[in-house]
C-alpha positions in Angstrom: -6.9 81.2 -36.7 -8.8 82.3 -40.2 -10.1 79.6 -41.8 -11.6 80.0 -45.3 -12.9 77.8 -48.2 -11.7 77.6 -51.7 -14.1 75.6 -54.3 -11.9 75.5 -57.7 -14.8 75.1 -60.2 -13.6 74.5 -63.8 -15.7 74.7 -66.5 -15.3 72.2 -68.8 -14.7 68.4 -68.0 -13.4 65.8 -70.0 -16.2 63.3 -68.9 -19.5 65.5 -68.3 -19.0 69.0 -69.8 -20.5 72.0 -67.9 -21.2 69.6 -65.2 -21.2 72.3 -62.4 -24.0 74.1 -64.3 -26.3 71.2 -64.5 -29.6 71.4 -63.1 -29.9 70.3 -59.4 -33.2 70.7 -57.7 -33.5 74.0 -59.3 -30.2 75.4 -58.9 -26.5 74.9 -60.3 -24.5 72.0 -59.1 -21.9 74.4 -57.9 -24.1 77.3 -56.5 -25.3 73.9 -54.3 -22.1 73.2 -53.7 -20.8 76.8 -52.6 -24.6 77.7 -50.5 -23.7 74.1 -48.4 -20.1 75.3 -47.5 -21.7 78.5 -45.9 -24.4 76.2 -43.9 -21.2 74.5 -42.4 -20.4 77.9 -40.8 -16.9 76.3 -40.1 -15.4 79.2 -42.6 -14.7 82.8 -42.4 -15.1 83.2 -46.0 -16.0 81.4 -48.4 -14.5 81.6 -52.5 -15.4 79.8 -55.4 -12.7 80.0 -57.7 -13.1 79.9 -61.5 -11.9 79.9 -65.4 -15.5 81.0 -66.2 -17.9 83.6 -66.5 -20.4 81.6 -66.6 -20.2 79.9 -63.3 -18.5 83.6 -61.4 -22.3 85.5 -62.8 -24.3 82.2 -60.9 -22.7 82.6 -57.6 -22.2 86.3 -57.7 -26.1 86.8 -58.7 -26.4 84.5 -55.3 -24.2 87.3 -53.8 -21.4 85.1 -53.3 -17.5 85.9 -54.0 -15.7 84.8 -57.1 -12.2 84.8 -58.1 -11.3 84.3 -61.6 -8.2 82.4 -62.3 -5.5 84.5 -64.5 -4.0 81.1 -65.4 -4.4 77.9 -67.1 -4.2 75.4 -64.2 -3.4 71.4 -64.2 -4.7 71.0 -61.1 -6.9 72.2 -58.2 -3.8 73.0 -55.7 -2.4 75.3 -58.3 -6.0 77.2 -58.9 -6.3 77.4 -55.2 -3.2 78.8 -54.6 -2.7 81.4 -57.2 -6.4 82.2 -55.2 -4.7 83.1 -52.1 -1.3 84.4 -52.8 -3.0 88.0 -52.0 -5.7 86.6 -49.0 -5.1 87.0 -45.5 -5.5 83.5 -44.0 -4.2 80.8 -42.3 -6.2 77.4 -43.5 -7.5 76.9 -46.6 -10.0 74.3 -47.1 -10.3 72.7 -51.0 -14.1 71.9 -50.9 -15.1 70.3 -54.0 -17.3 71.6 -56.8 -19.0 68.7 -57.7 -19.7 67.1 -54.3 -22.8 69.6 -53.2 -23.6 67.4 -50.4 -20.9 68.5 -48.3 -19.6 66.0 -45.4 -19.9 69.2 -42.5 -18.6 66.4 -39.6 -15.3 65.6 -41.6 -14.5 69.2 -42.4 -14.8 69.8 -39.0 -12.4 66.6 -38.4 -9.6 68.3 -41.0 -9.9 71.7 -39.5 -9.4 69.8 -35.7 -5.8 68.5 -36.7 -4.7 72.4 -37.2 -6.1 73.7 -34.1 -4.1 70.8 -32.0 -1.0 71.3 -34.1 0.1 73.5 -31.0 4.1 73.2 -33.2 2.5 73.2 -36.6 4.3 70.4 -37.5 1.5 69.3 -39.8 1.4 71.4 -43.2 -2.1 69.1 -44.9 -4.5 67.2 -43.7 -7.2 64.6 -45.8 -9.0 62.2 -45.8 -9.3 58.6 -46.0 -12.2 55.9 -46.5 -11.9 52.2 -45.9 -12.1 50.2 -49.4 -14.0 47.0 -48.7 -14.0 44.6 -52.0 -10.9 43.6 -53.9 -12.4 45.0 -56.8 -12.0 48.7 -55.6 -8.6 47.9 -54.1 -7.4 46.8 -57.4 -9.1 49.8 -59.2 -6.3 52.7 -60.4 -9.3 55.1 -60.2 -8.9 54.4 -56.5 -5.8 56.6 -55.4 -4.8 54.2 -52.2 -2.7 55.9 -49.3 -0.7 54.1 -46.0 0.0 56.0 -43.3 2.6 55.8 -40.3 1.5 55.0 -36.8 0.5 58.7 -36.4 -1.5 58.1 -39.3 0.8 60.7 -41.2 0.9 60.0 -44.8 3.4 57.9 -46.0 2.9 57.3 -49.9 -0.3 57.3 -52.6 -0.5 55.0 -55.7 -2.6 53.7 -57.7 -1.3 50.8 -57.5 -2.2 48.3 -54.7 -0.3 49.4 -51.1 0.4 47.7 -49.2 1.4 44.5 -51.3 -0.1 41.8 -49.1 2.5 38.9 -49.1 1.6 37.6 -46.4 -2.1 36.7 -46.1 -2.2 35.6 -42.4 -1.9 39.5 -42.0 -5.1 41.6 -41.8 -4.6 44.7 -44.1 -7.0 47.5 -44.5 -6.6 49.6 -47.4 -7.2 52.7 -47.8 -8.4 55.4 -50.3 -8.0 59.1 -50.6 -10.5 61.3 -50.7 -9.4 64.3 -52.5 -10.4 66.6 -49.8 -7.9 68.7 -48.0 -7.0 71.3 -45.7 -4.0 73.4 -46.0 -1.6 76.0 -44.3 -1.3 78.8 -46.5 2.3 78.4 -46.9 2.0 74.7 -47.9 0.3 75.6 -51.1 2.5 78.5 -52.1 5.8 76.1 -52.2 3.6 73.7 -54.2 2.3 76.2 -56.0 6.0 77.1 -56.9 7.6 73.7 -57.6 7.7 72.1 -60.4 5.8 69.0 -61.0 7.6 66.0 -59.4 8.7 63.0 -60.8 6.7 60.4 -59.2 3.8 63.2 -58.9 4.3 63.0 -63.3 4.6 59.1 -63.5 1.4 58.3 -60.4 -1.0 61.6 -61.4 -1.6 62.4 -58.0 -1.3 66.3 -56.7 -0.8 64.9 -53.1 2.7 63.3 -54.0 4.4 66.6 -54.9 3.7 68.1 -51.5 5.6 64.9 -50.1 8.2 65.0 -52.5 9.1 68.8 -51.3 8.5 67.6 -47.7 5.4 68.9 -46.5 3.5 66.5 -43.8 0.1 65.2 -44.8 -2.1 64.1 -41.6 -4.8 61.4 -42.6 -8.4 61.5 -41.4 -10.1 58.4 -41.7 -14.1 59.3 -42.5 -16.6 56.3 -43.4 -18.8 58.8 -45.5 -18.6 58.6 -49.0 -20.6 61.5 -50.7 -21.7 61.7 -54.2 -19.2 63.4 -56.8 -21.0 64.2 -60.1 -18.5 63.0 -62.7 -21.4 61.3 -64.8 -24.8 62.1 -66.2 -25.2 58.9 -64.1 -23.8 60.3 -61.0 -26.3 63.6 -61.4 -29.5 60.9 -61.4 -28.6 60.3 -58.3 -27.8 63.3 -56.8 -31.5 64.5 -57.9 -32.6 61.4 -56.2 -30.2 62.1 -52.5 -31.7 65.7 -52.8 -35.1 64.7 -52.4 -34.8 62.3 -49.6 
């Protein structure tokens, strides 16, 4: 089974512009990001996949590989796939480009559900984290998920889910972590639909996949890295890297 890693790195950002070329420790946020998915060494190859020159001569000068997107993309399932229409592989890990300090025992977790999928019955798997105070339940940041008994995906909002009527219950929410691990076929027929309806109305990627009936396995990780969305958030990555 060849496993690879995709990092979709755009260049601009609506809340922190050129935030994967910010200074961290010395080096690019996203040549971090791309020189910690090799550490893991859980990947045949790994790509960073970009809109920009600017970011493709930083991780190429690093000797790294680079695809350039042909297209304008909405979203980092469609850059990823349009990556790998022409790649030889069978997994496809989406490792963020703003989370440099990469989560290697969760990854590892994701890759797992693959290699027991003896029927390949599961076409995604991500992960979940444990939301503890009603304020980040109620938050519509917060993309929340509820799984079956199998702890298959059953539906993501934004909303609150599950609706807890009845308080003598205990609930644990849930929220998604966009982190995910594909078959290679799952993110061609996304990469080919349409965006869905409730995908359009909730803004979440991981809908359409259920909505053209691919299965999403959850992992549940407690680890909650850094993701630099924020001048604020890049203060304390400096400050995590020198711990």
């Amino acid at each position: 089974m060849k496993i690879i890693a995709m990092i979709p790195a755009r260049y601009s950002a609506s809340r922190f512009p050129g935030k994967l070329m910010q200074d961290l420790g010395g080096k690019p946020v996203i040549l971090r990001t791309y020189e910690a998915a090799i550490n893991t060494q859980l990947f045949s190859e790994v790509y960073v996949v970009s809109d920009s020159e600017i970011i493709a001569s930083v991780i190429r000068q690093a000797g790294g590989k680079v695809i350039i997107s042909e297209k304008e993309h909405e979203c980092g399932s469609d850059r990823i796939a349009e990556a790998v229409t022409n790649l030889e592989t069978d997994i496809v890990v989406n490792v963020q480009g703003d989370e440099p300090f990469i989560d290697k025992v969760s990854l590892a977790k994701l890759i797992d559900v693959f290699k027991k999928d003896n029927k390949k019955e599961v076409d995604l798997a991500s992960l979940k984290v444990a939301l503890k105070t009603k304020e980040d339940i109620e938050n519509p940041n917060h993309v929340k998920v509820i799984t079956d008994v199998n702890n298959m995906a059953i539906y993501f909002s934004r909303s609150v889910i599950p609706y807890h009527r009845d308080t003598n219950v205990s609930v644990t929410y849930f929220k998604h972590k966009g982190v995910y691990a594909f078959r290679k076929q799952a993110l061609i027929d996304f990469y080919n639909t349409p965006m869905t309806p409730l995908e359009a109305s909730e803004k979440i990627e991981a809908i359409r996949y259920q909505e053209i009936g691919k299965k999403i396995k959850m992992v549940e990780t407690t680890v909650e890295s850094i993701g630099i969305d924020t001048p604020e958030d890049l203060e304390k990555a400096k400050k995590q890297l020198k711990l």
